[in-house]
C-alpha positions in Angstrom: -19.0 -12.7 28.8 -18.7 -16.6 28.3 -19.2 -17.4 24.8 -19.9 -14.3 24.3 -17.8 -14.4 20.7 -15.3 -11.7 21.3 -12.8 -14.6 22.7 -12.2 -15.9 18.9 -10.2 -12.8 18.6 -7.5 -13.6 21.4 -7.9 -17.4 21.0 -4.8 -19.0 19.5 -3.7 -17.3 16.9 -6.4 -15.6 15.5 -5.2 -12.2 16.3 -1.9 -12.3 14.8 -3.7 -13.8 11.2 -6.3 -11.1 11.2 -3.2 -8.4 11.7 -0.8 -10.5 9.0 -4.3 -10.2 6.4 -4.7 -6.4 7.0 -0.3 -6.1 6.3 -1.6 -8.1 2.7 -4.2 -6.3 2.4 -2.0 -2.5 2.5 0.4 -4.0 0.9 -1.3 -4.9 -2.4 -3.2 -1.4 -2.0 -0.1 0.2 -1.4 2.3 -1.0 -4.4 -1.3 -0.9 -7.0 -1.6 2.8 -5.7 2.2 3.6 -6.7 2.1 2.2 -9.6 -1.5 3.5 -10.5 -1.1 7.0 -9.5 2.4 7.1 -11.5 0.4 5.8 -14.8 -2.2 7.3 -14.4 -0.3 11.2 -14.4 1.2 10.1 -17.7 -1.9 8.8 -19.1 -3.7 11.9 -17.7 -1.1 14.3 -19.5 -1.1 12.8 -23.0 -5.0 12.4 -23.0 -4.6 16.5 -22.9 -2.7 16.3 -26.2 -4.1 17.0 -29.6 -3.5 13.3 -30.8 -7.3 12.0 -31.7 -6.0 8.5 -31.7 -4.2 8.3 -28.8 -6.8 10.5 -26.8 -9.6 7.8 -28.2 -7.3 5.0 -27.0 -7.3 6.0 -24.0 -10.4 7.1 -23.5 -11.8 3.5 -24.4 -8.9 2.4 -21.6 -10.9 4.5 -19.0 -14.2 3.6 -20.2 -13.5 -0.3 -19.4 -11.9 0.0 -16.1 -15.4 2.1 -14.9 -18.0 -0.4 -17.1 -16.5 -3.4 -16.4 -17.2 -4.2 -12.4 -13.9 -4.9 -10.3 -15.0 -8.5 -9.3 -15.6 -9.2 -13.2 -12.1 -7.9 -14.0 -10.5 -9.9 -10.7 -11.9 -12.9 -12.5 -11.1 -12.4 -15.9 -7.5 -11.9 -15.0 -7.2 -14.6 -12.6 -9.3 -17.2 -14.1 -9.4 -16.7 -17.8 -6.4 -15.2 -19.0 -4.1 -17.6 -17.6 -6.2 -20.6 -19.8 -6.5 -18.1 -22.8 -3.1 -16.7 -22.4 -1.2 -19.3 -20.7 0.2 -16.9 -18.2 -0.2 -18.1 -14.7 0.3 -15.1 -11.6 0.0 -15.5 -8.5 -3.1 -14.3 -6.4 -1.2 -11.2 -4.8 0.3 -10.4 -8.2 -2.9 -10.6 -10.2 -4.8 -8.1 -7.5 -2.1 -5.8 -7.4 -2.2 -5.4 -11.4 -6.2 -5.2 -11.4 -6.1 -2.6 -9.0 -3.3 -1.0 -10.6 -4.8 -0.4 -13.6 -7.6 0.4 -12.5 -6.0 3.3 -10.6 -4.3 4.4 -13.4 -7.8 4.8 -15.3 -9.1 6.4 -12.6 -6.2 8.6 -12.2 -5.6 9.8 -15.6 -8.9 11.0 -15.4 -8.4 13.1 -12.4 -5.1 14.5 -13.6 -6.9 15.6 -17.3 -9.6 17.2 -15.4 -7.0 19.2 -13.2 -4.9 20.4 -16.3 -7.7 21.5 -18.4 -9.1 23.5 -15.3 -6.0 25.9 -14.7 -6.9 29.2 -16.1 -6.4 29.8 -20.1 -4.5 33.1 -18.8 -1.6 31.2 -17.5 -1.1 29.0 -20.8 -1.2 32.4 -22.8 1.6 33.9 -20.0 3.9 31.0 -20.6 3.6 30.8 -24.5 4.6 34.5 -24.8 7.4 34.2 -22.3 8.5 31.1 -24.8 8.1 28.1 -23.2 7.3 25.1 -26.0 4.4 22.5 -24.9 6.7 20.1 -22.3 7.8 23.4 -21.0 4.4 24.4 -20.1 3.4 21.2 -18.5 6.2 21.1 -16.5 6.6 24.5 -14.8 2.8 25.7 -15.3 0.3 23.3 -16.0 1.5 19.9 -13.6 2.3 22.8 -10.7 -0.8 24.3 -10.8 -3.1 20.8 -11.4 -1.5 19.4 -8.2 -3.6 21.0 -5.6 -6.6 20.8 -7.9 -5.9 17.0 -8.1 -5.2 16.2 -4.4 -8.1 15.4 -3.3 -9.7 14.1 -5.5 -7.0 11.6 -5.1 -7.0 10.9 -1.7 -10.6 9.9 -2.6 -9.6 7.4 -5.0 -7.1 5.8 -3.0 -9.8 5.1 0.0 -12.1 3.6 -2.6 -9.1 1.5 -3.7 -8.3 0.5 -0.2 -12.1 -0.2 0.4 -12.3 -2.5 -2.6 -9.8 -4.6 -1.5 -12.6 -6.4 0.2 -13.2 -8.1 -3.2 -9.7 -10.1 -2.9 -11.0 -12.9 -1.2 -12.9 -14.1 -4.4 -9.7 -15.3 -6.0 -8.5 -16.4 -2.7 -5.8 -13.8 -1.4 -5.0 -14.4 2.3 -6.5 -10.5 3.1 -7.8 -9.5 6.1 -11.5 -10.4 4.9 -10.5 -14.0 3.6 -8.6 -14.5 7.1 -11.7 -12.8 8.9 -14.0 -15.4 6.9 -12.1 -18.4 7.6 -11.9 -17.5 11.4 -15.5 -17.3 11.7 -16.6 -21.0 9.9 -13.9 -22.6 12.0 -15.6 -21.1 15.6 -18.9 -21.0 13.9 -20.2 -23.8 16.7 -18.0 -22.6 19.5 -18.5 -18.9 19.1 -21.9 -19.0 17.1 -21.7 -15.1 17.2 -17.7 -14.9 16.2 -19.0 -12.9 12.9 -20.0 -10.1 15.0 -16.6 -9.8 17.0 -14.9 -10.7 13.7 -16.5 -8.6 11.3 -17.1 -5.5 13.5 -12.9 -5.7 14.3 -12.3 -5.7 10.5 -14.8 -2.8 9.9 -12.6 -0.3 13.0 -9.2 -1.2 11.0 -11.0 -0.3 7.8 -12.1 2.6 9.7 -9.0 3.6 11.1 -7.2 3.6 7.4 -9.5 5.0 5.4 -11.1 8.0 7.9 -8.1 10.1 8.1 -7.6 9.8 4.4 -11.4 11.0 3.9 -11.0 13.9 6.3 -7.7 15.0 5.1 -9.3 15.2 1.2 -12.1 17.3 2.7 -9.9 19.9 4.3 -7.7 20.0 1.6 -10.9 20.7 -0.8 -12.0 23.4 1.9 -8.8 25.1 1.6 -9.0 25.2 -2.1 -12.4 26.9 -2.0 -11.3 29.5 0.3 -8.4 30.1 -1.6 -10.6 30.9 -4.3 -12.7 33.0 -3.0 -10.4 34.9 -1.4 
């Protein structure tokens, strides 16, 4: 097992960095998601609205954050805006507002999709019992679009978190730039590190994003049976 490369994980304290990228790593997945998921279902609502403006608006908003690739819009904000716009973030804070956004594109998306989807039947129930436009979101439209959205969501947040590999472009201390840095410095010692390395960063991946995957799929099984019963 000499030499074998696995030893780079336990040697010093390689371990502990790899475990400190992957907490960076959550954590700029974790806040973007919040606050992407939270602007998104506003965005998602008002794109339902009868406003041809504000539905084109943000319909060119959505249209960007799928053209435009994620490493182009990393660098855009990190590199260019701050000479353009003279306003310098830090790594972390620039990621977390890419992915953010882009979430919320994503998101508004799924939510828009969800409301138009629940039954015409069920807008005509609350308008006779009433209820003005806010009304129906509230107690019949956003009710009803949850479990329609759900997975869907859960989708969209492992492709967030899987994305997150793109970080170490404009040098975030994630797991993957940790993981890369690991292996150059024990290239010679451990001249197959990468594998041990890489292959440890691929089962925490794993770990994270699997359940998510397999909870969206039951929860889009359920759905169907509901509706066929």
């Amino acid at each position: 097992m000499a030499h074998s490369g696995i030893e780079v994980l336990l040697e010093g304290q390689n371990f502990a960095r790899l475990i400190g990228g992957l907490e960076t790593t959550i954590a700029i997945a974790f806040v973007a998601l919040i606050c992407g998921l939270a602007l998104g279902l506003i965005l998602g609502v008002l794109r339902t609205l009868k406003n041809r403006v504000l539905r084109l608006v943000l319909r060119l908003y959505l249209e960007f954050f799928r053209i435009v690739p994620t490493v182009v819009l990393l660098f855009l904000f990190y590199y260019i805006l701050p000479k353009t716009a003279g306003v310098n973030l830090p790594a972390n804070e620039v990621a977390t507002l890419v992915f953010a956004l882009w979430t919320a594109a994503e998101m508004s998306d799924i939510v828009r999709g969800a409301l138009i989807s629940v039954p015409k039947h069920q807008l005509e129930s609350g308008l006779a019992i009433g209820l003005n436009r806010w009304q129906l979101y509230r107690y019949i439209l956003i009710p009803q679009a949850v479990s329609l959205e759900i997975p869907a969501t859960i989708n969209l947040m492992t492709r967030v978190i899987k994305t997150t590999s793109l970080l170490l472009l404009i040098s975030v201390a994630d797991v993957i730039n940790v993981g890369q840095t690991i292996v150059e410095a024990n290239s010679k010692q451990y001249p197959n590190s990468v594998f041990w390395i890489y292959g440890f960063i691929f089962v925490m991946y794993f770990v994270i994003d699997y359940p998510l995957s397999w909870w969206a799929t039951r929860m889009n099984r359920r759905r169907l049976e509901r509706v066929n019963d």
